[in-house]
mmCIF file of the C-alpha atoms, coordinates in Angstrom:
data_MODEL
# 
_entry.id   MODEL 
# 
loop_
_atom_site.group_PDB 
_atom_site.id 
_atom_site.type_symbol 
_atom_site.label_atom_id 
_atom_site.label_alt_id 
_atom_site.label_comp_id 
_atom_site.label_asym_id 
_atom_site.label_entity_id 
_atom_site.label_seq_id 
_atom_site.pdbx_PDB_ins_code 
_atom_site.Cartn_x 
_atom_site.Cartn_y 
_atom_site.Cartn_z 
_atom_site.occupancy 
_atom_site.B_iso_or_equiv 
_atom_site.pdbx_formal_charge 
_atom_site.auth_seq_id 
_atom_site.auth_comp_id 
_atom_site.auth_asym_id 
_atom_site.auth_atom_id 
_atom_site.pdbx_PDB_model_num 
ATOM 1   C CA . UNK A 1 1   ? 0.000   0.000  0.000  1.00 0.00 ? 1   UNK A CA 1 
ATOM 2   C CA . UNK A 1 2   ? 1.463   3.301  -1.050 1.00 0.00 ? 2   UNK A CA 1 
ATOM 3   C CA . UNK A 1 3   ? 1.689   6.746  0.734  1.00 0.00 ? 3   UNK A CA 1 
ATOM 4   C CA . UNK A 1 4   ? -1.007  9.106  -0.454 1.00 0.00 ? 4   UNK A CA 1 
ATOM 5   C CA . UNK A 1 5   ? 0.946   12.309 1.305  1.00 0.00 ? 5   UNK A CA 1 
ATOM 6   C CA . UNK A 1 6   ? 4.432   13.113 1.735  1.00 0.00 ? 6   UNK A CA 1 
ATOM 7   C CA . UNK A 1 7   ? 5.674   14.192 4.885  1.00 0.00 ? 7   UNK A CA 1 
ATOM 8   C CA . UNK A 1 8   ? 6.180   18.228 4.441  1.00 0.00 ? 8   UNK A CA 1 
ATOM 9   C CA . UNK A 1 9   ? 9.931   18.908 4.690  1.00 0.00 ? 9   UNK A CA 1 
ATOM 10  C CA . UNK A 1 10  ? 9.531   21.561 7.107  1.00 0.00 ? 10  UNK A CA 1 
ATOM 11  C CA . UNK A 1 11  ? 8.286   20.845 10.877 1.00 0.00 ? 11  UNK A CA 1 
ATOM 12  C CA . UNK A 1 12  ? 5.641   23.444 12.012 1.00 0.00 ? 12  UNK A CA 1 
ATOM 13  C CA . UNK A 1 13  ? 8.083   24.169 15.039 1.00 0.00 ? 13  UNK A CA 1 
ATOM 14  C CA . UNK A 1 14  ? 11.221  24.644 12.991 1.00 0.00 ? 14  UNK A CA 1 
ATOM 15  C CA . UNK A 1 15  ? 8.560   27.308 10.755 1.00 0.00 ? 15  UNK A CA 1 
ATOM 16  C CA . UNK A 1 16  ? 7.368   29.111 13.564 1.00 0.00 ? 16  UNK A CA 1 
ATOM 17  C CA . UNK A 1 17  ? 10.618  29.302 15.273 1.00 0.00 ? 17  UNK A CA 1 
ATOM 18  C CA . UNK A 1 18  ? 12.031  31.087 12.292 1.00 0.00 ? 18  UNK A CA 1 
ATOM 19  C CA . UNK A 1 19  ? 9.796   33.609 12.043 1.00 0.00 ? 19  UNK A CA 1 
ATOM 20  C CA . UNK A 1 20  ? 9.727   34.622 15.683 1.00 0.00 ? 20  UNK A CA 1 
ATOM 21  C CA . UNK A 1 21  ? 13.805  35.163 15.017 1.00 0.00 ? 21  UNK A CA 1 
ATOM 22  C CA . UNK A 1 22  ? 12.615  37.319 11.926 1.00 0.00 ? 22  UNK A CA 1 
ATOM 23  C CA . UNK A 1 23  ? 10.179  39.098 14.571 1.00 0.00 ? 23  UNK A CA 1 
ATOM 24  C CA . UNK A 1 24  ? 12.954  39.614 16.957 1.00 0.00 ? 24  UNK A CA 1 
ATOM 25  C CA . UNK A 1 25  ? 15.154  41.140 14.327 1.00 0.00 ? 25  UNK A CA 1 
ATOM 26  C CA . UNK A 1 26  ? 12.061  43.305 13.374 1.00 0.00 ? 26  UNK A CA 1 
ATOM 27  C CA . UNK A 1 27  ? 12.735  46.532 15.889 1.00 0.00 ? 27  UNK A CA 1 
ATOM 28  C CA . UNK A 1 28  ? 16.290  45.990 15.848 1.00 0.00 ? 28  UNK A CA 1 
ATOM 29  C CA . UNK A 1 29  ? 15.942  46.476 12.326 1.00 0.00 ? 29  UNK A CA 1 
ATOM 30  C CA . UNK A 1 30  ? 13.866  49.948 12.626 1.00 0.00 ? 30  UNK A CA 1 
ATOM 31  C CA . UNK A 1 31  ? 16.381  51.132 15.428 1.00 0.00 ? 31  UNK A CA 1 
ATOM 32  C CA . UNK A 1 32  ? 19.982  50.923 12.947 1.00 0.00 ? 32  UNK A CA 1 
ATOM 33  C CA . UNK A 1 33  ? 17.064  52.882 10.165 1.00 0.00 ? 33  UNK A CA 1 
ATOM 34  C CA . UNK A 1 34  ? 15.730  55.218 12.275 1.00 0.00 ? 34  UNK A CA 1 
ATOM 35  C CA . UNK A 1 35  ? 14.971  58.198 9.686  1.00 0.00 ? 35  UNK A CA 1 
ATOM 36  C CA . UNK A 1 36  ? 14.187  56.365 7.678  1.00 0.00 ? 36  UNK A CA 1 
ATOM 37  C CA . UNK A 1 37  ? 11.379  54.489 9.805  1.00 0.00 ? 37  UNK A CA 1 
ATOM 38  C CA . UNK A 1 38  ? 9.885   57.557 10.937 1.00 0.00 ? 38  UNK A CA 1 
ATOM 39  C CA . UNK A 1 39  ? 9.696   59.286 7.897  1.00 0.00 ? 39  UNK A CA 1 
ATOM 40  C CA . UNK A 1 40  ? 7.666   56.095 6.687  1.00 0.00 ? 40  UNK A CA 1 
ATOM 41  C CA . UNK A 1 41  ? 5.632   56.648 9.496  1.00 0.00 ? 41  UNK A CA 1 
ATOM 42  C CA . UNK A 1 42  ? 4.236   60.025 8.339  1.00 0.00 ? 42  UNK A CA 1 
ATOM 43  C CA . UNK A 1 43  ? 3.925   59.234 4.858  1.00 0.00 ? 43  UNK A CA 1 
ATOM 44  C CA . UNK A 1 44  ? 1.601   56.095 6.196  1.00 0.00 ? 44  UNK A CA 1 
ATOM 45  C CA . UNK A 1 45  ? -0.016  58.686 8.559  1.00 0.00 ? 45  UNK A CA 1 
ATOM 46  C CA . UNK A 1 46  ? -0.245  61.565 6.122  1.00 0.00 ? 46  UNK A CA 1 
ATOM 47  C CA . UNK A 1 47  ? -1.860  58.808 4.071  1.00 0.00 ? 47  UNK A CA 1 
ATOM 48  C CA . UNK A 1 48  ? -4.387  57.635 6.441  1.00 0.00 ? 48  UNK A CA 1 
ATOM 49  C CA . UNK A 1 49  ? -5.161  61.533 7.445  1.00 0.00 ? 49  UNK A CA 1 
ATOM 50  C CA . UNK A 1 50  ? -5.947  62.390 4.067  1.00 0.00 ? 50  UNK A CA 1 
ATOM 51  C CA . UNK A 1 51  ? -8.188  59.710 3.035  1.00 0.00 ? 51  UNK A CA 1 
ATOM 52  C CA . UNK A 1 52  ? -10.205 60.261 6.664  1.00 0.00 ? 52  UNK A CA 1 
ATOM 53  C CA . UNK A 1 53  ? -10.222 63.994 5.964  1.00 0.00 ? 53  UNK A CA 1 
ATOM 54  C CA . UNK A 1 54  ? -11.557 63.178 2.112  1.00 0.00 ? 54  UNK A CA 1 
ATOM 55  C CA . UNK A 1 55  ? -13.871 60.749 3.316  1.00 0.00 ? 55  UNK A CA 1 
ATOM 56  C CA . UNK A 1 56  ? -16.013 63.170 6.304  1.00 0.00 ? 56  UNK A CA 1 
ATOM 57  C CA . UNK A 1 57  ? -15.282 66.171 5.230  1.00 0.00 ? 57  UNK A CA 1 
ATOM 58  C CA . UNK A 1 58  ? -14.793 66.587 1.275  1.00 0.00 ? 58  UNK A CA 1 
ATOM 59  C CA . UNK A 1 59  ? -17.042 63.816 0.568  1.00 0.00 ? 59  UNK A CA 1 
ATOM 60  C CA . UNK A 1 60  ? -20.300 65.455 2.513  1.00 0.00 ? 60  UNK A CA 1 
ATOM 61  C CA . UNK A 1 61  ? -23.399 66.160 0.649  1.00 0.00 ? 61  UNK A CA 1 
ATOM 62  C CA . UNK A 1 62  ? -25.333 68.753 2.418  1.00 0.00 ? 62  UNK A CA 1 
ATOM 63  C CA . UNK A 1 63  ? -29.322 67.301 1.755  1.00 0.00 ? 63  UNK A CA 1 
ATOM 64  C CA . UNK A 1 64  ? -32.215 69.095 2.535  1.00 0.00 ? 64  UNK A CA 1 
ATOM 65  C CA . UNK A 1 65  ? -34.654 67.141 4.947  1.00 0.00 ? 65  UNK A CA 1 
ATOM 66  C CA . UNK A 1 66  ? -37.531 65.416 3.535  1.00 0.00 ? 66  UNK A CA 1 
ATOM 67  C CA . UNK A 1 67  ? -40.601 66.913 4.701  1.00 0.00 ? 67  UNK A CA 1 
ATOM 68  C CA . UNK A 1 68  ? -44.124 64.648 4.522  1.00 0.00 ? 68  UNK A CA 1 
ATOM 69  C CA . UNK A 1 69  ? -46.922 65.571 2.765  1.00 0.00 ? 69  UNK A CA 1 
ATOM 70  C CA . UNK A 1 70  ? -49.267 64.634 5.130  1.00 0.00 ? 70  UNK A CA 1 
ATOM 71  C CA . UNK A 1 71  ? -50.669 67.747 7.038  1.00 0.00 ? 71  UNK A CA 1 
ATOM 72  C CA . UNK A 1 72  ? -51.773 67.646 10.697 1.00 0.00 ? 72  UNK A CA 1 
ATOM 73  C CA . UNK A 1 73  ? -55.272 67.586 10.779 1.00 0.00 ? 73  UNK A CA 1 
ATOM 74  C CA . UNK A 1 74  ? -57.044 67.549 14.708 1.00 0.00 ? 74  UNK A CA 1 
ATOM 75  C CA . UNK A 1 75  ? -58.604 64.767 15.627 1.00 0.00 ? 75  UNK A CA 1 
ATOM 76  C CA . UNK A 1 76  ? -62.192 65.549 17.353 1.00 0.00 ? 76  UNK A CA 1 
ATOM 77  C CA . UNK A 1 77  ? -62.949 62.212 17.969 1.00 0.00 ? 77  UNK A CA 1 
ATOM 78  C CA . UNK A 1 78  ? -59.587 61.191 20.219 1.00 0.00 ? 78  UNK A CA 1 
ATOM 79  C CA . UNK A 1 79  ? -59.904 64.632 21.931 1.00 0.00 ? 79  UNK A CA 1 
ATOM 80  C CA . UNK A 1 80  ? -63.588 64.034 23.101 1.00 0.00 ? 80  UNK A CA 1 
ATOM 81  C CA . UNK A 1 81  ? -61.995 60.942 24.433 1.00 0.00 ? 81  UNK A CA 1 
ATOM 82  C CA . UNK A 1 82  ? -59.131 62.815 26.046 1.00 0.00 ? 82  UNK A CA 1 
ATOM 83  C CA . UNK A 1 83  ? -61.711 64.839 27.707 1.00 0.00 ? 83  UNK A CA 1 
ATOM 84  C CA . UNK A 1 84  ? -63.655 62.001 28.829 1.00 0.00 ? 84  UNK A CA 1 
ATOM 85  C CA . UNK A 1 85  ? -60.397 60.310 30.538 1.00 0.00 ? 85  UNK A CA 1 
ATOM 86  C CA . UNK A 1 86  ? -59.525 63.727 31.974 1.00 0.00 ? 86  UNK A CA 1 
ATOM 87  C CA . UNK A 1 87  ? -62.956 63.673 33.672 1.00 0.00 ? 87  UNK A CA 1 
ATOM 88  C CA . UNK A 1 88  ? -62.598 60.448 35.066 1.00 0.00 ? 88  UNK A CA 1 
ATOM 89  C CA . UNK A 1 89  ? -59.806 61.149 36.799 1.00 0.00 ? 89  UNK A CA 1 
ATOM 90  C CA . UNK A 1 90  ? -60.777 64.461 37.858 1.00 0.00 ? 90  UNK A CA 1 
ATOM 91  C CA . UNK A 1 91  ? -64.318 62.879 39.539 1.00 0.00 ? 91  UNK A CA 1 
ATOM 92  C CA . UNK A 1 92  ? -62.492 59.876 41.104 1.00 0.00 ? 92  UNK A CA 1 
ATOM 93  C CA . UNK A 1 93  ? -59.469 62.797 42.832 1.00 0.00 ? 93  UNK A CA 1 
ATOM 94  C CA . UNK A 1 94  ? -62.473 64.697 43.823 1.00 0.00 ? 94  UNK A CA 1 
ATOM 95  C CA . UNK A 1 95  ? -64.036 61.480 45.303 1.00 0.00 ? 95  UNK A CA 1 
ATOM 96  C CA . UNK A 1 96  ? -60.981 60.436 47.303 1.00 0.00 ? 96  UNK A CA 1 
ATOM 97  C CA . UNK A 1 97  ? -60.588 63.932 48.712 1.00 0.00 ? 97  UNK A CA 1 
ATOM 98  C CA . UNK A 1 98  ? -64.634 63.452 50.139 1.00 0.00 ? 98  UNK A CA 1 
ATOM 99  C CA . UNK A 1 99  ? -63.050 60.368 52.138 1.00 0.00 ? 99  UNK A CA 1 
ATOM 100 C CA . UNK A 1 100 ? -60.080 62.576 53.709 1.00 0.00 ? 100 UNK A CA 1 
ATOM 101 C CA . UNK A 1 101 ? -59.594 61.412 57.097 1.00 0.00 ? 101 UNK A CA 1 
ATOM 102 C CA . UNK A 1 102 ? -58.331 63.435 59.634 1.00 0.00 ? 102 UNK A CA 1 
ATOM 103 C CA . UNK A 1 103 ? -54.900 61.629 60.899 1.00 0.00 ? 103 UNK A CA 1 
ATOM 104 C CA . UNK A 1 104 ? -53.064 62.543 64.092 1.00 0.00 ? 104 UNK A CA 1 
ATOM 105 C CA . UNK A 1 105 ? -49.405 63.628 63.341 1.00 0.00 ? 105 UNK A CA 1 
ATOM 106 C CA . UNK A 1 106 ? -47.190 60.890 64.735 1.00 0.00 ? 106 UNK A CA 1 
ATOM 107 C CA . UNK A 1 107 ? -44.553 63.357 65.565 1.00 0.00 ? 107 UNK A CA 1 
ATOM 108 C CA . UNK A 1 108 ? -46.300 66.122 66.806 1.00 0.00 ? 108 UNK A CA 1 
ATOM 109 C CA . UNK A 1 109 ? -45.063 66.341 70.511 1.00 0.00 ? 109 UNK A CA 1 
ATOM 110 C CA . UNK A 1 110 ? -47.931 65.860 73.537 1.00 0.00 ? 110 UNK A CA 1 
ATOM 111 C CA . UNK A 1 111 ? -47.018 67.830 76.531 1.00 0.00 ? 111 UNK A CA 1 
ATOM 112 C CA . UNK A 1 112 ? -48.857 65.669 78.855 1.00 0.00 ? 112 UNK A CA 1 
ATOM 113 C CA . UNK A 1 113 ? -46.018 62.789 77.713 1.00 0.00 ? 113 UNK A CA 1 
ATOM 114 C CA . UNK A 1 114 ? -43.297 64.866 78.466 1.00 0.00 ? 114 UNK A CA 1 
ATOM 115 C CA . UNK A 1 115 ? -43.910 65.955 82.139 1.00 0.00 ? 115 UNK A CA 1 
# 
């Protein structure tokens, strides 16, 4: 019975080992170029600027709001029903206020306790 795969050459460890050298290297590598990293830096930041600034602030179209065509017309029928709640209420605050009790204040001090 023959192989269908080949055993890759490289091992996954060997693979990732190399590239965390190459990573190591990496600010070493922007240190010895120092200029020359920074002024990268701008141009990437100058780039990024400028397509931010095109995007929000060269790229705005100013619109007008759409206004509806419906107009506001008044509604006699959910007033009169308005009213009718308001009335409700009104007769059932008026009705509560009939039953006011008269209640003795708690904190209201008795002379006759404190002597």
């Amino acid at each position: 019975m023959e192989k269908l795969y080949k055993k890759s050459p490289y091992n996954f460890k060997e693979l990732l080992g190399v590239y965390i050298k190459k990573l190591k290297k990496t600010p070493w590598t922007l240190g010895k170029n120092a200029f020359l990293s920074i002024l990268i830096f701008i141009l990437i930041d100058m780039l990024i600027g400028g397509f931010l600034f095109y995007k929000y602030v060269l790229l705005i179209d100013v619109k007008e709001p759409d206004t509806t065509s419906a107009s506001d017309k008044f509604d006699e029928k959910t007033y009169q029903s308005v009213l009718k709640e308001w009335e409700k209420r009104k007769n059932i605050l008026i009705d509560l206020s009939a039953l006011d009790k008269n209640y003795t204040d708690p904190f209201k001090q008795n002379s006759d306790v404190l002597e």
